[in-house]
N, C-alpha and C positions, 0 to 999 in steps of 0.2 A: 330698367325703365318701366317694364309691365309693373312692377312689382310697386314703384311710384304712384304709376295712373291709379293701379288699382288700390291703393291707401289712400286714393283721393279722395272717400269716404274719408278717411281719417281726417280731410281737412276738415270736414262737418261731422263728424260724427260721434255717436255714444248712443247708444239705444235709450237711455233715459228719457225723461220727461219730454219729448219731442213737444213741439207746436206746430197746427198746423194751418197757419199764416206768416205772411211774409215779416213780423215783426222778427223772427228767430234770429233772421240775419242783419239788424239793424245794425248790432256793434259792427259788424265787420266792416258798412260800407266807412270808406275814405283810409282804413286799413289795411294788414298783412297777414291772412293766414297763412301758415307755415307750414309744410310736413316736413318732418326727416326720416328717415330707413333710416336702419343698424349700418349703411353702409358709408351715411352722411349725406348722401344725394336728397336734398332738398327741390320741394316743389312749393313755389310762391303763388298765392291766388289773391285778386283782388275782388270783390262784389261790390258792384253798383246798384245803389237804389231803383234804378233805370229797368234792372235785371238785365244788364249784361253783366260781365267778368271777363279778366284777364289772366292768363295762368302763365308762368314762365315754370318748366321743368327744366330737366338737365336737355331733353331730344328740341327742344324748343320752346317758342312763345306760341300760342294760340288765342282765340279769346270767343264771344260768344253768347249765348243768354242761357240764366237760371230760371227756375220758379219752384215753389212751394207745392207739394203735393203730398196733399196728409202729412204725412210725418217724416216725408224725406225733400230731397233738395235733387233735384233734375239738372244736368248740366246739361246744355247742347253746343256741341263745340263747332265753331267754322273752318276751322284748318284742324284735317282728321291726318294730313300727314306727319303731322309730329307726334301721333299718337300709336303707340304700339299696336300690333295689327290684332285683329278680334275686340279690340275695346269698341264697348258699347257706346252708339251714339243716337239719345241722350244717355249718358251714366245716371241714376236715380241713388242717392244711397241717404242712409237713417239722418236725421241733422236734428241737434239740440242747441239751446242759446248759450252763450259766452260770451265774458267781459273783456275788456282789452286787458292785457296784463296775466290772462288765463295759459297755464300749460295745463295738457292731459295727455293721456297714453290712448290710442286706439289700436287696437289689436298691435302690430309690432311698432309700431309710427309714432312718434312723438309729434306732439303738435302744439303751435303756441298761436295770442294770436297777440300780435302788435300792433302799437300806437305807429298811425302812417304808412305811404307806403316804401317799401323795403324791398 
């Protein structure tokens, strides 16, 4: 489960061409992004324009507000008990834009991101 939260990055990430306004995450909102591990353990994330999100992993559902800072993407989550212990609250990690239809690799994580949500 650590091993999820902390590819959560993976659901935004790539250290490439970051931006640092809130348009990065436009494709996402009304969307699915996806992480998987080598194990198959999926984490679903939803972004709202609003700058909240919803996350369902395998330890539970939480949800919460985002935002944009420089070049990464802040989560602050509202239910920290579904979160494995020592995970940072806000999580901050690298975020760059993607279209729906997009898969990438981020460090071990597969990540897609889909039309609706799923």
């Amino acid at each position: 489960m650590r091993a999820i939260l902390m590819g959560l990055g993976a659901v935004t990430l790539l250290a490439g061409a970051a931006m640092a306004d809130d348009s990065v995450l436009a494709s996402r909102f009304g969307n699915t992004t996806i992480t998987k591990d080598g194990a198959g353990n999926e984490v679903h994330l939803y972004y709202k324009a609003d700058h909240t999100f919803t996350m369902k992993a395998p330890g539970g559902t939480t949800n919460g507000s985002w935002k944009v800072d420089g070049g990464a993407v802040c989560l602050t989550y509202a239910n920290t008990a579904v979160l494995p212990a020592g995970t940072a609250n806000p999580t901050c990690v690298p975020v760059s834009a993607h279209k729906v239809g997009d898969n990438w690799s981020a460090g071990p994580y597969s990540v897609s991101l889909v039309a609706g949500e799923q």
